[in-house]
C-alpha positions as CSV (number, residue, x, y, z in Angstrom):
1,X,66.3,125.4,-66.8
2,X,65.4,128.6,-64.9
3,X,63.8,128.5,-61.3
4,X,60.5,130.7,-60.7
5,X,60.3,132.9,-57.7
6,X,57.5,131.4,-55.6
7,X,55.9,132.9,-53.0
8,X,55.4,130.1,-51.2
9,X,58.5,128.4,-49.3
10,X,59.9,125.2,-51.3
11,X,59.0,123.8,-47.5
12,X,55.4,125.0,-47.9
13,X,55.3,124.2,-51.6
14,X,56.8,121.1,-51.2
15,X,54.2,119.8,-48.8
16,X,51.4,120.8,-51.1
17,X,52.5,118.5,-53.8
18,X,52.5,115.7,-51.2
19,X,49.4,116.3,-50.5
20,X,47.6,116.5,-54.1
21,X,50.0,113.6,-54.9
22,X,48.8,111.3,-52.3
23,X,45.7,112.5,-52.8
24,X,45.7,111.4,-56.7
25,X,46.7,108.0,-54.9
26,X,50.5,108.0,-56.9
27,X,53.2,107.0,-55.8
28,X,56.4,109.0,-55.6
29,X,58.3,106.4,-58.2
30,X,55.5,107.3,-60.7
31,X,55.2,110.8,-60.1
32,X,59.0,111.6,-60.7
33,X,59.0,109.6,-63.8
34,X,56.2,111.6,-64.6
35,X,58.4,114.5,-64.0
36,X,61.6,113.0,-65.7
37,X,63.1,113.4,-62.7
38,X,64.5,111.0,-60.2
39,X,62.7,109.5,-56.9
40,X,65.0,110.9,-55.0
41,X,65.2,114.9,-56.3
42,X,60.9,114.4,-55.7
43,X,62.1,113.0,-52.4
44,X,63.9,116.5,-51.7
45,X,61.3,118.4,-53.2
46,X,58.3,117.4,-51.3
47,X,60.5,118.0,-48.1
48,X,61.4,121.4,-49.3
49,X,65.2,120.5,-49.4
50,X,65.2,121.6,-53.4
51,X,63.1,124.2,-55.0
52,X,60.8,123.0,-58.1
53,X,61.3,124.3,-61.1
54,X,58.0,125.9,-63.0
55,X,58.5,123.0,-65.8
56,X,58.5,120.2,-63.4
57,X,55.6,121.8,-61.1
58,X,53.4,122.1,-64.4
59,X,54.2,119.1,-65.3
60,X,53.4,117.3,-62.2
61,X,50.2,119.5,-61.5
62,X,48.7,118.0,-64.7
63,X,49.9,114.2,-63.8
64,X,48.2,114.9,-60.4
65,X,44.8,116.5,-61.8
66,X,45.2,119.8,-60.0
67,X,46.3,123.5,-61.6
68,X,49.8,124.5,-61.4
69,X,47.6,128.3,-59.9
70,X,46.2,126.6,-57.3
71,X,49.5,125.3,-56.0
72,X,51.2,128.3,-55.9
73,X,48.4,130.5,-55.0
74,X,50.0,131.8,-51.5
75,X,45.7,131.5,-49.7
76,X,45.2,128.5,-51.5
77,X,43.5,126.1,-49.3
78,X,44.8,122.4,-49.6
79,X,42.3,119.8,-48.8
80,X,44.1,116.3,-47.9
81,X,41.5,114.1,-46.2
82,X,42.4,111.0,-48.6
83,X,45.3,110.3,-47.3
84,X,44.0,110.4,-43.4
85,X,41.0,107.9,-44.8
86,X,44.0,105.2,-46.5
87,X,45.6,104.9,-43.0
88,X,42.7,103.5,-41.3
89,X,42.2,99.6,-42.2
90,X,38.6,99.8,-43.6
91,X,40.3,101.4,-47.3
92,X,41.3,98.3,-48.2
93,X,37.3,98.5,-49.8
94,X,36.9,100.0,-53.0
95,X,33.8,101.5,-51.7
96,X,35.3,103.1,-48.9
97,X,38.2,104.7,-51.5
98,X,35.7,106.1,-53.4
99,X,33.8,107.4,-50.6
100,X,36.5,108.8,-49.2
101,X,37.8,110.4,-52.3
102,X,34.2,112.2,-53.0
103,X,34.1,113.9,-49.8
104,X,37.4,115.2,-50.1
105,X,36.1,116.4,-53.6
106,X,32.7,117.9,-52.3
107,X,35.0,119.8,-49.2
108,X,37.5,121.2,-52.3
109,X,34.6,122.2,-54.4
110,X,33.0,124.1,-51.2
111,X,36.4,126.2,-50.4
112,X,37.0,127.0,-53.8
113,X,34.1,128.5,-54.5
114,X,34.3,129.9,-51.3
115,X,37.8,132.0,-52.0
116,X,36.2,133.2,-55.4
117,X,33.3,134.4,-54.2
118,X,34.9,136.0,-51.1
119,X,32.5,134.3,-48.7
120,X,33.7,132.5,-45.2
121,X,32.7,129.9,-43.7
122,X,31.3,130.1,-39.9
123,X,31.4,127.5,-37.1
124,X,29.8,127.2,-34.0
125,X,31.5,124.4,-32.3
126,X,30.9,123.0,-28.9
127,X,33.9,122.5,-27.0
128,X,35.2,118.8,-27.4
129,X,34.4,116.1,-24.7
130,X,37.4,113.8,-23.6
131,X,36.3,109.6,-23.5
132,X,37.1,108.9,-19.7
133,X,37.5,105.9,-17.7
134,X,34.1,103.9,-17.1
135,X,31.0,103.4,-18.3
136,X,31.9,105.1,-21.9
137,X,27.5,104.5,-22.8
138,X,26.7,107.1,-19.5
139,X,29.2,109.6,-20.7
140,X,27.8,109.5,-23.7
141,X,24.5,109.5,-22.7
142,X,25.0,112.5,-20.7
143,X,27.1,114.6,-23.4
144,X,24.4,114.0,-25.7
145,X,21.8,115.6,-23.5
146,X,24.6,118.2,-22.6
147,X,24.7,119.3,-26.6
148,X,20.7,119.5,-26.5
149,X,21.3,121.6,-24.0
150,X,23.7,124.0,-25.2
151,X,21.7,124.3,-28.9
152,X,18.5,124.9,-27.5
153,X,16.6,121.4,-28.1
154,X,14.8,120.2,-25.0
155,X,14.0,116.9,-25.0
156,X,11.6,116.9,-28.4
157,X,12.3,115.3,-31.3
158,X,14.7,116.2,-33.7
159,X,13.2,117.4,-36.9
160,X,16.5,117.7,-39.3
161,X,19.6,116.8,-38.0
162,X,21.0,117.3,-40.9
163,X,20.1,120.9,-41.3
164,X,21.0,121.1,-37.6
165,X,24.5,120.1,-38.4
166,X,24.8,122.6,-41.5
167,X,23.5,125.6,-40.2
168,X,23.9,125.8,-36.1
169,X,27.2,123.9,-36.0
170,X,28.8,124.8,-38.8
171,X,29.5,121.5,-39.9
172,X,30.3,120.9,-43.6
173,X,27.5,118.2,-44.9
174,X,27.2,116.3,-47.9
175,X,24.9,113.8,-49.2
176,X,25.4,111.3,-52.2
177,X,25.0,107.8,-53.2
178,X,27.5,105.8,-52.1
179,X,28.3,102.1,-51.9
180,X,25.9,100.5,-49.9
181,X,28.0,99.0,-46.8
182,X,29.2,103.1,-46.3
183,X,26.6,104.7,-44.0
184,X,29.1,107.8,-43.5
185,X,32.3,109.4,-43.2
186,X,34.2,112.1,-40.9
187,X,36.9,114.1,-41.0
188,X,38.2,117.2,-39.0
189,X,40.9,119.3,-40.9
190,X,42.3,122.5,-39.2
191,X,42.2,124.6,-42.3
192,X,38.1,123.2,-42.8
193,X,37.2,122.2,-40.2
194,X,34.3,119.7,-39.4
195,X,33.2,117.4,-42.5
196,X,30.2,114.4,-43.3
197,X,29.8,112.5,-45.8
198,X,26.3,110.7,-45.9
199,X,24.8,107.7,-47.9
200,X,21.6,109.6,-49.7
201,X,20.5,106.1,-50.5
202,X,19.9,105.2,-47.2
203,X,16.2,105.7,-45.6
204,X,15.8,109.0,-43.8
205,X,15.8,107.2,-40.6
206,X,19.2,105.6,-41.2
207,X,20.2,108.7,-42.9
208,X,19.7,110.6,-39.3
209,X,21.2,107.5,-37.1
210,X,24.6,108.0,-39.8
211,X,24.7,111.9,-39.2
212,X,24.2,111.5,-35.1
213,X,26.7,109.0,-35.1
214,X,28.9,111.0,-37.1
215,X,28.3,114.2,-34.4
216,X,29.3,111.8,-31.6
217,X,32.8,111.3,-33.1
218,X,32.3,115.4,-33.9
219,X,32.0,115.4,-30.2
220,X,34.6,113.1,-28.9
221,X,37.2,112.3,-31.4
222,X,37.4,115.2,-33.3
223,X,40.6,114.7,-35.0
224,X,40.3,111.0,-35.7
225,X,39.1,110.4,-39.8
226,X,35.9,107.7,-39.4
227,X,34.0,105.3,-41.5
228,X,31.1,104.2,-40.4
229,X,29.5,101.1,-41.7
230,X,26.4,99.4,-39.9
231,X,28.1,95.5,-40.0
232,X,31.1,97.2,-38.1
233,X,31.8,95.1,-34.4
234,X,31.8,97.8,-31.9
235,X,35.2,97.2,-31.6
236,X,36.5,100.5,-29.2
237,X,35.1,102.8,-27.0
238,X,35.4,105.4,-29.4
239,X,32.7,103.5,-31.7
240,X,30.6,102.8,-28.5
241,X,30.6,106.1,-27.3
242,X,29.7,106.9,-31.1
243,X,26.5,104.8,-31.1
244,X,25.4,105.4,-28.2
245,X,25.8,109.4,-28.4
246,X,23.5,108.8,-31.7
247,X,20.8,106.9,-29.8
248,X,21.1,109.1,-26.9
249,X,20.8,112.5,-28.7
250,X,17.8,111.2,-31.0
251,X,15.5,109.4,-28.7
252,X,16.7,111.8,-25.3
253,X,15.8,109.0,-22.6
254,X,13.5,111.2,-20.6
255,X,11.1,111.9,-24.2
256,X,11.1,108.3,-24.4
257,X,10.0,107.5,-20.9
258,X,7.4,109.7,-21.1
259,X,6.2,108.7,-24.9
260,X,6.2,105.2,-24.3
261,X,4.0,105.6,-20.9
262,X,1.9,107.8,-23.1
263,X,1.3,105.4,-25.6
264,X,1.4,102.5,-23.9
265,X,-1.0,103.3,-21.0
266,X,-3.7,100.9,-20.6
267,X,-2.3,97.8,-22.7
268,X,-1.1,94.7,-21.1
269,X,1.8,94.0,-24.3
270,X,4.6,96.0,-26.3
271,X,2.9,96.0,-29.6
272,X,4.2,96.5,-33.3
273,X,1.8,99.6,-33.2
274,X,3.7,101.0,-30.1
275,X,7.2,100.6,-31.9
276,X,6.3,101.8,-35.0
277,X,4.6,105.5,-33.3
278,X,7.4,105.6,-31.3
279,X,10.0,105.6,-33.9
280,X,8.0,107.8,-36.5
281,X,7.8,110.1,-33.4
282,X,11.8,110.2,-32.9
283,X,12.2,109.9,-36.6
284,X,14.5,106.8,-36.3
285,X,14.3,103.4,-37.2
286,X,12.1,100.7,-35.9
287,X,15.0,98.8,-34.7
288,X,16.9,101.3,-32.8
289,X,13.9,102.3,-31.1
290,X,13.3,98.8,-30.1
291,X,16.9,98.7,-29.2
292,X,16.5,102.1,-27.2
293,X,13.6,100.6,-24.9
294,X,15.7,98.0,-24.5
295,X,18.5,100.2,-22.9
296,X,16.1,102.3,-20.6
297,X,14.9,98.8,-19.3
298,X,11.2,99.9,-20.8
299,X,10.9,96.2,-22.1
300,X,12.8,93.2,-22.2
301,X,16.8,92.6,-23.6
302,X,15.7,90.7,-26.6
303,X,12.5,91.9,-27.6
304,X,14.1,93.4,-31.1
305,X,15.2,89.2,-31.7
306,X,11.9,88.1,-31.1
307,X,10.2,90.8,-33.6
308,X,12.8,89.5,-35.8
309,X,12.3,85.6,-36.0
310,X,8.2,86.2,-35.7
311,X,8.2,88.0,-39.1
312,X,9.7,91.7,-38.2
313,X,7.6,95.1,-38.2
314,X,7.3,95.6,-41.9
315,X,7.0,98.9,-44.0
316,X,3.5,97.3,-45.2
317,X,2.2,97.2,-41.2
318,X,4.1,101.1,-40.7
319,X,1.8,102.0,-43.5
320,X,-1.3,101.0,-41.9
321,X,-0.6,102.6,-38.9
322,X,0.9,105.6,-40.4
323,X,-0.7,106.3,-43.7
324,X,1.2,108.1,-46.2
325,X,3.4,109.3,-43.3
326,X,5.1,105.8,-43.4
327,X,6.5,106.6,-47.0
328,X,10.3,107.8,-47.3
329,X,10.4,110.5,-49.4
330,X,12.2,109.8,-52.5
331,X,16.3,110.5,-52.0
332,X,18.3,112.2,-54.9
333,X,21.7,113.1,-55.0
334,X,23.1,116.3,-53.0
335,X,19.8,116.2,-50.8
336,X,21.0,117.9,-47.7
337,X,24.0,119.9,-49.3
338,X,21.9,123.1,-48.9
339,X,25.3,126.0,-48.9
340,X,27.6,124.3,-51.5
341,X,24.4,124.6,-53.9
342,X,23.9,127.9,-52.8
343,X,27.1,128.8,-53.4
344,X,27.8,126.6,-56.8
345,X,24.5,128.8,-57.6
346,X,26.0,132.5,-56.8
347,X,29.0,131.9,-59.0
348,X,27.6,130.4,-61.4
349,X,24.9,134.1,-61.7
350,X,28.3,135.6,-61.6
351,X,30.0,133.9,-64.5
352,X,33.0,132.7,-62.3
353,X,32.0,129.0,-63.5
354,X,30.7,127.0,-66.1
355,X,27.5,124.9,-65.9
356,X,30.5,122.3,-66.7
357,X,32.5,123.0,-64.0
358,X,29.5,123.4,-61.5
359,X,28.4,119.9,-62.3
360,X,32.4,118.4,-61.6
361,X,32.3,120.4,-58.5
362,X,28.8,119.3,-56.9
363,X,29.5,115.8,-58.2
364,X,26.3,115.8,-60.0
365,X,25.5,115.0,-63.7
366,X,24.2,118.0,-66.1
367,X,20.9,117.1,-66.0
368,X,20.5,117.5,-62.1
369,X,22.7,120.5,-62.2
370,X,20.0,122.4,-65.2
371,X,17.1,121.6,-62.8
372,X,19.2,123.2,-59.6
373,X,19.4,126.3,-62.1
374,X,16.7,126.5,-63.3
375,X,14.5,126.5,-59.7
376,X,17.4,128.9,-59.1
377,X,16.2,131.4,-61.6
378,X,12.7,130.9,-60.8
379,X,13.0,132.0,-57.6
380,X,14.5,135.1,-58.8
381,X,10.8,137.2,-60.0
382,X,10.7,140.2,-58.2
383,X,13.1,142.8,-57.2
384,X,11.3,142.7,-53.8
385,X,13.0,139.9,-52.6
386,X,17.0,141.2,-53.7
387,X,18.9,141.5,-50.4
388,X,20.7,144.5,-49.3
389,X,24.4,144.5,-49.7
């Protein structure tokens, strides 16, 4: 057999097939029998010790699901979140695998299309806080209004965080239907950067608490992988900090003070009216708006238990107070994944992809990805709109 000249490094080359290996979730006993080698020549490949020959790197490039180009494409960009997601003790749910497995999908997808359409990505990252000593809810509390701050929010209500998370941070964000007990995941890979993973299942209000919970570990634990799922103890300050960065930087405790005296002025009793203006206001859900007053001391610890045994604040009751306004707008899969269809779209004009491959990248079956196309070529009608290159 005959070694090819790569120009990668075996050490550089050899990590790359770690990567996509643990990635594929196979272990090195199966891969090198795969290979027809044995464990321990995979062994000295993956640590660069032995170059791989171009038989055994096609070979194991097809046993792994990747292209034998892509590996030894010298700009390739590697994505290896999986393997950061299976070290944290919450992957023990098949759920959790597979959530974990379709964001590092959705991030691949997004470079790819990225390097063949010559495009980079931007960020606008906020410098990262450190969790001190103390009170970890005050910190938080004060870096969320810190953040507002520095993007230009004041104290109003956020109208779409996730768009916000997209297009002024830079973050990469994703939404599609996931198991049920997964609200979210994050990630931070230097290569990147930033990425979120949201349940589109989920009501919008949820939807919102996921991706403000998500930007608090964005914040504060940048480099830490995170799943977050609502029945989760808050085990750690890190998870703390989380929630209450999310509460803080949705329902900014000044805007509530001064909501809740608004609204409330003149009645004697917290009412299910109040709660359910307040959190349509704040766009978040009824219970951590009830939870919020609670905090700020504007009513009583306990007041969400007692709506709770004395029959709850319903979506039938936030529909008489709020009309149509109380209906969640129907979710589909990809809502909120506004560049990577933008981008699936452009190379898709240019014949760099298939309608096939478009659908395996955004994750999406054909039928979603003909009506993405088609509203794509409807909006092209008039050569007044092109852009200038």
């Amino acid at each position: 057999m005959t070694k090819v000249n790569f120009k990668l490094s075996p050490v550089a080359l050899g990590e790359r097939l770690k990567v996509v290996r643990e990635t594929a979730n196979i272990t090195q006993d199966a891969a090198a029998k795969a290979a027809g080698i044995a464990r321990t020549t995979l062994v000295s490949i993956e640590k660069g010790q032995r170059a791989a020959r171009l038989e055994e790197i096609q070979t194991l490039s097809r046993f792994y699901g990747v292209s034998a180009n892509s590996l030894l494409r010298r700009d390739a960009v590697h994505v290896d979140l999986v393997p950061r997601f299976r070290s944290l003790p919450e992957t023990s749910d098949s759920g959790v695998e597979q959530a974990a497995r379709m964001l590092n999908d959705l991030v691949k997808a997004e470079v790819e299309l990225e390097n063949i359409l010559g495009v980079q990505r931007l960020n606008n990252y906020p410098a990262e806080k450190t969790i001190l000593p103390g009170d970890v809810r005050k910190q938080a509390e004060h870096d969320a209004q810190s953040l507002r701050n520095w993007m230009g929010l004041g104290e109003g209500p956020v109208q779409n965080l996730i768009a916000l998370l997209e297009l002024q941070l830079g973050i990469r964000v994703y939404a599609r239907k996931l198991d049920a007990k997964v609200s979210g995941l994050f990630a931070f890979d230097d290569a990147v950067g930033a990425c979120v993973l949201i349940n589109a299942s989920h009501r919008t209000d949820r939807r919102a608490q996921t991706g403000a919970h998500e930007l608090g570990h964005f914040m504060a634990t940048r480099r830490r992988p995170e799943i977050y799922q609502d029945e989760k103890y808050e085990n750690s300050r890190e998870e703390r900090y989380a929630n209450a960065f999310a509460s803080a930087f949705l329902a900014p405790a000044r805007a509530v003070m001064e909501k809740f005296k608004e609204l409330t002025i003149g009645s004697t009793h917290l009412t299910r009216r109040h709660i359910i203006l307040l959190a349509n206001y704040f766009g978040v859900s009824r219970q951590a708006m009830v939870l919020r007053l609670e905090e700020l001391g504007l009513t009583k610890k306990g007041t969400w238990d007692w709506f709770v045994d004395n029959g709850g604040i319903t979506d039938e009751q936030a529909r008489q107070v709020l009309g149509s306004a109380a209906d969640d707008p129907a979710v589909t899969d990809g809502t909120q994944s506004s560049r990577l269809f933008l981008l699936a779209i452009e190379a898709w004009k240019k014949d760099l992809i298939s309608e096939g491959q478009m659908s395996e990248m955004l994750k999406l079956d054909r039928e979603n990805v003909r009506e993405l196309l088609d509203e794509a070529e409807e909006d092209e009608i008039d050569d007044l709109f092109k852009l200038p290159h």
